[in-house]
MMTF fields as JSON, N, C-alpha, C and O atoms, coordinates in Angstrom:
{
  "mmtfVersion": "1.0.0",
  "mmtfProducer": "UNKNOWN",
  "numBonds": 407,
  "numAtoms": 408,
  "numGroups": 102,
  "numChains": 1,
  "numModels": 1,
  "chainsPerModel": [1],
  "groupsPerChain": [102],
  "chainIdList": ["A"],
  "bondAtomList": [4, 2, 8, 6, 12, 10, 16, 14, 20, 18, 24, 22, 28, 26, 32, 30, 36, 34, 40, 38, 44, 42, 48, 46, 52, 50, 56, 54, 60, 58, 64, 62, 68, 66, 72, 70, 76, 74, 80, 78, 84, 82, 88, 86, 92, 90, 96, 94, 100, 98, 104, 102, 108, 106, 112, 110, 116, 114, 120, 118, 124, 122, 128, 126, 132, 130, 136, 134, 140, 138, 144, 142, 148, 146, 152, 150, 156, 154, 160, 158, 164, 162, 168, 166, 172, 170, 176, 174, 180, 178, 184, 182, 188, 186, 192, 190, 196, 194, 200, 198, 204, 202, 208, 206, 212, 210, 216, 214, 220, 218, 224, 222, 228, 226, 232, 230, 236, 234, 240, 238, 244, 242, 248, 246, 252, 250, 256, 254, 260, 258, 264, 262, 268, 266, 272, 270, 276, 274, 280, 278, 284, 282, 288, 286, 292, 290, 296, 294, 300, 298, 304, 302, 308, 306, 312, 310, 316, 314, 320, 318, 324, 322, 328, 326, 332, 330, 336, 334, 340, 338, 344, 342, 348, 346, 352, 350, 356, 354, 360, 358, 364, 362, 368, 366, 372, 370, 376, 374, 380, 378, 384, 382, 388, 386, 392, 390, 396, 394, 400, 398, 404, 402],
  "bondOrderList": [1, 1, 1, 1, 1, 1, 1, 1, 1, 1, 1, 1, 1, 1, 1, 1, 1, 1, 1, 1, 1, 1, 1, 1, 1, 1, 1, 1, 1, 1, 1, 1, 1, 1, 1, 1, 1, 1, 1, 1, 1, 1, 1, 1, 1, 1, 1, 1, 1, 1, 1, 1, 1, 1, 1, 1, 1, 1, 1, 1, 1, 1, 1, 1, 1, 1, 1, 1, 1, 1, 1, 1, 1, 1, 1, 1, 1, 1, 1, 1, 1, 1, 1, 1, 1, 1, 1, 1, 1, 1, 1, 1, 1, 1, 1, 1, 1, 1, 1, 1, 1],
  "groupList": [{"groupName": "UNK", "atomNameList": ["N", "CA", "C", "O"], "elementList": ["N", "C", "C", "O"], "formalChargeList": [0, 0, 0, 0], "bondAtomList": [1, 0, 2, 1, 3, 2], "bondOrderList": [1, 1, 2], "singleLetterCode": "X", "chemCompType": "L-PEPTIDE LINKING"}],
  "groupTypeList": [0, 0, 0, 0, 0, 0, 0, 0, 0, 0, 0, 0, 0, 0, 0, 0, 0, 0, 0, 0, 0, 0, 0, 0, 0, 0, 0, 0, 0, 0, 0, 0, 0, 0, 0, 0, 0, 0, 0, 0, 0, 0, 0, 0, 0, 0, 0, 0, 0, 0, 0, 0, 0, 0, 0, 0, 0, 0, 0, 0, 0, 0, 0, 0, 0, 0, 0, 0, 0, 0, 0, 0, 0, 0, 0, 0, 0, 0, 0, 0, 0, 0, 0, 0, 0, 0, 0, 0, 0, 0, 0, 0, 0, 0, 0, 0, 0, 0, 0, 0, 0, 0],
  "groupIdList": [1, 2, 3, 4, 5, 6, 7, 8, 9, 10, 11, 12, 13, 14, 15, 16, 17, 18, 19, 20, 21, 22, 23, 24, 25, 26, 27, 28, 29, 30, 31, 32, 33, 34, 35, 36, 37, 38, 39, 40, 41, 42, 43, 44, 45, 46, 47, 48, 49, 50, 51, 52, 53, 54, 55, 56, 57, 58, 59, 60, 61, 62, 63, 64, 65, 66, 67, 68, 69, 70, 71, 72, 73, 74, 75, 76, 77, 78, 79, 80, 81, 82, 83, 84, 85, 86, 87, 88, 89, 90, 91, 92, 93, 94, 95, 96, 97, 98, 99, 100, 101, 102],
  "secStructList": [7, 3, 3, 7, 7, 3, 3, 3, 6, 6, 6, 6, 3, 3, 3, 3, 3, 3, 3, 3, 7, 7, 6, 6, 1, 7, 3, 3, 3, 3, 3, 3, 3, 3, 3, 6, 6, 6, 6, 3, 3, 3, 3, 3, 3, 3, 3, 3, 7, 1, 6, 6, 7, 7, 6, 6, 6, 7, 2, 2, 2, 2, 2, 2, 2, 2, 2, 2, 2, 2, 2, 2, 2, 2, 2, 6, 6, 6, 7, 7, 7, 7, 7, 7, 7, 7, 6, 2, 2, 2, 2, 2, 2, 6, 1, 1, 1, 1, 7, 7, 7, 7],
  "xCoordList": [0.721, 0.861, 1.776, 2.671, 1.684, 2.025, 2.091, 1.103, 3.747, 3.607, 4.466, 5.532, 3.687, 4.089, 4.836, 4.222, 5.535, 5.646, 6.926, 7.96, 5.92, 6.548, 6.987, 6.133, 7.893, 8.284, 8.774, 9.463, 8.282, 8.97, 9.588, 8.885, 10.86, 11.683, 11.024, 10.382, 11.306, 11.239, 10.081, 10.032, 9.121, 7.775, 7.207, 6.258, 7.903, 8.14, 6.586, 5.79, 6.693, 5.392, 5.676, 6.384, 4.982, 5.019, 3.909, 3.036, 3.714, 2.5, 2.749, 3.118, 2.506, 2.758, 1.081, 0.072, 1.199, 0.287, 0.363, 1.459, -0.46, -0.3, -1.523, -2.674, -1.34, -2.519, -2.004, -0.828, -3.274, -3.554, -4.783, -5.928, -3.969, -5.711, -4.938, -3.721, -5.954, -5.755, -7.137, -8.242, -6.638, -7.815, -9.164, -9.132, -10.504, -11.487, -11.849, -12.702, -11.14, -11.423, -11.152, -10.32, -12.031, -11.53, -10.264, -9.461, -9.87, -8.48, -8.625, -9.334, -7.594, -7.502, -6.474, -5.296, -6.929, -5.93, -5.399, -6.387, -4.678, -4.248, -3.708, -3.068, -3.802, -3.13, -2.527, -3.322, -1.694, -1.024, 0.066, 1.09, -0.579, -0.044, 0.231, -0.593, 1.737, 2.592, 3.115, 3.655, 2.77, 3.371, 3.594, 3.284, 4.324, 5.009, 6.202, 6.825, 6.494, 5.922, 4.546, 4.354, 3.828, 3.795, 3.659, 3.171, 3.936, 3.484, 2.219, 1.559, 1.902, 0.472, 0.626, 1.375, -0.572, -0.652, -2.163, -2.889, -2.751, -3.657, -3.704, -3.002, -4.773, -4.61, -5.906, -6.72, -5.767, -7.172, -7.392, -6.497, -8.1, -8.013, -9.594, -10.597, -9.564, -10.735, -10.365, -9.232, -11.432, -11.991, -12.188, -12.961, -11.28, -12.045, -12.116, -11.195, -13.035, -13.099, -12.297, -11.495, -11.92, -10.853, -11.234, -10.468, -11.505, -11.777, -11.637, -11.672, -11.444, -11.136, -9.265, -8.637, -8.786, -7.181, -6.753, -6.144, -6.903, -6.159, -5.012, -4.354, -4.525, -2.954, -1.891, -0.937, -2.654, -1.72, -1.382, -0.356, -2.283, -2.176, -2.917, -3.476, -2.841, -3.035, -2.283, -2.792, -1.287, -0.511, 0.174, 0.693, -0.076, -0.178, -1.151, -0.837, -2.663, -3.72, -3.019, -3.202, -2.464, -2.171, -1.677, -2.128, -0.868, 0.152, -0.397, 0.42, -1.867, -2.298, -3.332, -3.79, -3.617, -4.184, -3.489, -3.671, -2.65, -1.239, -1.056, -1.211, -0.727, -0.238, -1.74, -1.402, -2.747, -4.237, -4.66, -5.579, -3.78, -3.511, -3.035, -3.389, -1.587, -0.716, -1.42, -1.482, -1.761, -1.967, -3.176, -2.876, -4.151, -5.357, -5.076, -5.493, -4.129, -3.047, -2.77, -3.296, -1.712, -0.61, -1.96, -2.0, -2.536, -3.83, -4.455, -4.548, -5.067, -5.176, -4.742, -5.437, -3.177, -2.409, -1.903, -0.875, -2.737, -2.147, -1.217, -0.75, -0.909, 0.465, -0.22, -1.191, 0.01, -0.327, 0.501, 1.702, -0.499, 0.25, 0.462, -0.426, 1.366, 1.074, 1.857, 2.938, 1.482, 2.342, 2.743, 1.816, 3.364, 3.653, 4.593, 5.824, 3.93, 4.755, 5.196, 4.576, 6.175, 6.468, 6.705, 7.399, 6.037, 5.704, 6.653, 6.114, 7.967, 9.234, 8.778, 8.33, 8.754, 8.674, 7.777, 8.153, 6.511, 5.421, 5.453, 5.152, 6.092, 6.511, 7.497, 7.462, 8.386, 9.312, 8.262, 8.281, 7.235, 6.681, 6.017, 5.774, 5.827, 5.241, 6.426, 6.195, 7.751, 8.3, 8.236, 7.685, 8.942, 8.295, 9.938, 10.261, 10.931, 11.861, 11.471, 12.065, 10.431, 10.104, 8.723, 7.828, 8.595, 7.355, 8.657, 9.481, 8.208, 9.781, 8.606, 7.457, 8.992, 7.855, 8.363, 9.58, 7.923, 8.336, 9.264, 9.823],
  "yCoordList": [9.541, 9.242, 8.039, 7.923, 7.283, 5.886, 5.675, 5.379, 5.805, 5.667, 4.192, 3.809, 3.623, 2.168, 1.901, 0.882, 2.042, 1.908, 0.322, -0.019, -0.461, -1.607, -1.556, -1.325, -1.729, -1.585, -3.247, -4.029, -3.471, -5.122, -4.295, -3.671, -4.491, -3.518, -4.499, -4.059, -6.383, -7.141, -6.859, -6.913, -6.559, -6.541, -5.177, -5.102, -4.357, -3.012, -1.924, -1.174, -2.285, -1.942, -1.712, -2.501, -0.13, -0.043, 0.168, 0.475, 0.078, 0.971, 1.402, 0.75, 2.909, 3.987, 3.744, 3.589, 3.775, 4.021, 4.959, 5.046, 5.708, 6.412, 6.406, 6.51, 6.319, 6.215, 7.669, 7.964, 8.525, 9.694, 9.514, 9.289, 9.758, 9.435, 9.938, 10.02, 10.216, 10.804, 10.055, 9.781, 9.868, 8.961, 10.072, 11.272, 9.114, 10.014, 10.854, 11.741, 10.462, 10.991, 9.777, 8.901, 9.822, 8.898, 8.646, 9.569, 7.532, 7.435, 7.572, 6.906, 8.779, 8.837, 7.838, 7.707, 7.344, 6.206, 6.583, 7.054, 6.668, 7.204, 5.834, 5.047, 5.557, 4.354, 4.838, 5.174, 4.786, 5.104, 3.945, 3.44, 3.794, 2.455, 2.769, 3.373, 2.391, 2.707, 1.334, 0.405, 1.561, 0.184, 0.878, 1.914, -0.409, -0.208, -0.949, -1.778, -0.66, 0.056, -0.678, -1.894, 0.163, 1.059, 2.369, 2.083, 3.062, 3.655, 3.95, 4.612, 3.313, 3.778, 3.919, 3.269, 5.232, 5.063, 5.333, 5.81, 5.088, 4.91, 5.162, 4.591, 6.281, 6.292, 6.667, 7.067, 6.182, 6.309, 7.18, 7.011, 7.677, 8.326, 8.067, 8.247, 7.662, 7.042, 7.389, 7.516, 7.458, 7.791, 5.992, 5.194, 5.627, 4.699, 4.509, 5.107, 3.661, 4.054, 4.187, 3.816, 5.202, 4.727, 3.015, 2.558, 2.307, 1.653, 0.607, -0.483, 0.472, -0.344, -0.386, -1.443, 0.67, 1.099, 1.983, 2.75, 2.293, 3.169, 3.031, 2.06, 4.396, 4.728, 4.42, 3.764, 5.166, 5.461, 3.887, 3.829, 3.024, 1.905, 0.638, -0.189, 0.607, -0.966, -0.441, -0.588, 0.015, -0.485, -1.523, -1.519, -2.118, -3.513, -3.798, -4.289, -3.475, -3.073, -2.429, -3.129, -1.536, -0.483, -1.345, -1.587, -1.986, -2.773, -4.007, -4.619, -5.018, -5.705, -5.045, -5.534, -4.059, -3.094, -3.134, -3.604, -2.396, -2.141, -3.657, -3.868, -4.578, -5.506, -6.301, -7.186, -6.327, -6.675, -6.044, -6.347, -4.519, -4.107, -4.154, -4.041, -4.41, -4.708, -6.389, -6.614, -7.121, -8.02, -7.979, -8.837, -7.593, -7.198, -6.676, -7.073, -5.428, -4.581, -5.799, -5.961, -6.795, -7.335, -8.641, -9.076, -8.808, -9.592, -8.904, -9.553, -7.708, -7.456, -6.707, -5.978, -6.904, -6.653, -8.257, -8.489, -9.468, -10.532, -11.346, -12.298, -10.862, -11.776, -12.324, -11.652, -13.607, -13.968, -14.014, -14.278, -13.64, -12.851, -13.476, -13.112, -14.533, -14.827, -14.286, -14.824, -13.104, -12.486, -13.166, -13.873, -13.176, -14.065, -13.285, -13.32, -12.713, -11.962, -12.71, -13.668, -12.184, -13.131, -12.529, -11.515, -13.228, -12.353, -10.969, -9.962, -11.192, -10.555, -9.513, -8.578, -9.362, -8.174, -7.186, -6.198, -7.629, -7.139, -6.313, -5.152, -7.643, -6.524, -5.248, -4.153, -5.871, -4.324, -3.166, -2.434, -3.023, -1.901, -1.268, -0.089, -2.328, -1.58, -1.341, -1.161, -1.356, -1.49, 0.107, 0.896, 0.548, 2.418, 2.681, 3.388, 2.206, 2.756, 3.118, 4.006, 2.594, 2.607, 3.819, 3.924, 4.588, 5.804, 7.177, 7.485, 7.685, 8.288, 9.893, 9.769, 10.844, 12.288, 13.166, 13.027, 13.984, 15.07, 15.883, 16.832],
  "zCoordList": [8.691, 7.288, 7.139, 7.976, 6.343, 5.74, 4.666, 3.994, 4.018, 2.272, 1.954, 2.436, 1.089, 0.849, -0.45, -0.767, -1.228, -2.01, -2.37, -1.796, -3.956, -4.016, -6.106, -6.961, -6.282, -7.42, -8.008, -7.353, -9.224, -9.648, -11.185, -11.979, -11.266, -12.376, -13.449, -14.403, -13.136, -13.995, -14.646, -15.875, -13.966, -14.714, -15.492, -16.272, -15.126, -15.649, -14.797, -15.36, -13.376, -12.488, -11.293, -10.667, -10.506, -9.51, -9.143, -9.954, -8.08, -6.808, -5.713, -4.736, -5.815, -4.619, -4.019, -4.707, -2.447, -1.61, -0.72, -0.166, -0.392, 0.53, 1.589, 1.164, 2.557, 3.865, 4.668, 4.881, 5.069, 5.568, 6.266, 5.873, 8.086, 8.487, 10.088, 10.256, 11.1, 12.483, 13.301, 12.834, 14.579, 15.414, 15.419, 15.694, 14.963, 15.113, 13.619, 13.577, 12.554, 11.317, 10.259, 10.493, 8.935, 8.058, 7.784, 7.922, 7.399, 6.76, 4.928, 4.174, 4.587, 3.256, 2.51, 2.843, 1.743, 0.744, -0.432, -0.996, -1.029, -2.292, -3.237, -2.541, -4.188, -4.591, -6.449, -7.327, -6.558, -7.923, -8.58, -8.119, -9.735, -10.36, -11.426, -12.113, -11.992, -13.209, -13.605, -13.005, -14.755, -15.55, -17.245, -17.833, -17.553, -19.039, -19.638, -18.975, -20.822, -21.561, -22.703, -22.72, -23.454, -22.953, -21.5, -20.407, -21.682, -20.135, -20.158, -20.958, -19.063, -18.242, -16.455, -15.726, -15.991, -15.039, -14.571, -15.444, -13.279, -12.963, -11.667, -10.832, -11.364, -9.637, -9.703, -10.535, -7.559, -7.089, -5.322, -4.494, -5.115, -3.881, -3.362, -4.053, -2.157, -1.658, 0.245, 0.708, 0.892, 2.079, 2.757, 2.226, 4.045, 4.58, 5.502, 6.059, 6.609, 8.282, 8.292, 7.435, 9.934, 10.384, 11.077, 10.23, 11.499, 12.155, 11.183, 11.754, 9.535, 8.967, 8.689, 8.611, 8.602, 8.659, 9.074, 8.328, 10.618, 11.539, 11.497, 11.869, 10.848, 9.939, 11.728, 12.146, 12.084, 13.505, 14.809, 15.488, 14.848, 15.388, 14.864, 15.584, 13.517, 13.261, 11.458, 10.346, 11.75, 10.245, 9.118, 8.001, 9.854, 9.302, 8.374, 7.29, 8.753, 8.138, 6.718, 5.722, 6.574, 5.475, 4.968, 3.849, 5.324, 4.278, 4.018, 3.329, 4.331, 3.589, 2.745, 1.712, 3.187, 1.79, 0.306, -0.817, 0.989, -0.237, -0.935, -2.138, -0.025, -0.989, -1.436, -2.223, -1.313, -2.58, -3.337, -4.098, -3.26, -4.603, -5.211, -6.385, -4.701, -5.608, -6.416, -7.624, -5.535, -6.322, -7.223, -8.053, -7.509, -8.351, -9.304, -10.392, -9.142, -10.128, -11.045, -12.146, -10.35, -11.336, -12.178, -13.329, -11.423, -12.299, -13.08, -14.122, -13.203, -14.213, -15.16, -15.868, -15.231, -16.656, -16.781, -17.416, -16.089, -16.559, -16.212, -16.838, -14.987, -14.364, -13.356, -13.009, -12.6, -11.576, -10.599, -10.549, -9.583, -8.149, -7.146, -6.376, -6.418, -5.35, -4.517, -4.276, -3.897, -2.874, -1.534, -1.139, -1.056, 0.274, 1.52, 1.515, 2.377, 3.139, 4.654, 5.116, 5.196, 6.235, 7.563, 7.649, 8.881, 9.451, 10.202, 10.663, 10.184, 10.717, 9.975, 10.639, 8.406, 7.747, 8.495, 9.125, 8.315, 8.942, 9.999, 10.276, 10.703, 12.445, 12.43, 12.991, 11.543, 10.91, 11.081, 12.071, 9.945, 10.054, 11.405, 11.663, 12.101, 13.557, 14.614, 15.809, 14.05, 15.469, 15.795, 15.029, 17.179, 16.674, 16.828, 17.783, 16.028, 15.078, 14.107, 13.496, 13.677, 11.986, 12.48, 11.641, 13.644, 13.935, 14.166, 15.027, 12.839, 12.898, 12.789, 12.366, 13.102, 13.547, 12.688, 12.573, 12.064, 10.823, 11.558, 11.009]
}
């Protein structure tokens, strides 16, 4: 499991992600988006290869998921998005400090 979550206070908007998936079975996606005010939220839960975002060894994958939603999100309530990530961050998420076991 892989939960992403990116919040912009300024803009009054978040998006929670969540990726659920095991080698040899789909990966489940969850995506929940809050903005306001007013408040609104909006979520979605969807099935995808694994072989398109294997939670367990290509997470990186998850997190350019996460962030073309986030950007589609912030386009359509109207803001323009240019997200820009760099690659150190990235590697953060794979180092296996960051593969932490329940």
């Amino acid at each position: 499991m892989l939960v992403l979550c990116t919040a912009l206070s300024e803009l009054g908007f978040e998006l929670h992600s969540v990726y659920v998936g095991h080698p040899g079975i789909a990966t489940y996606v969850t995506h929940l988006a809050l903005s306001g005010p007013p408040s609104q939220a909006a979520g979605e839960t969807m099935a995808r290869r694994e072989a398109d975002l294997p939670v367990l060894f290509a997470r990186r994958r998850c997190l350019f998921d996460h962030l073309q939603r986030l950007q589609d999100e912030l386009t359509g309530l109207g803001h323009q998005a240019g997200i820009e990530v760099d690659d150190s961050s990235v590697s953060e998420l794979e180092r296996p400090s960051s593969l932490r076991p329940l």
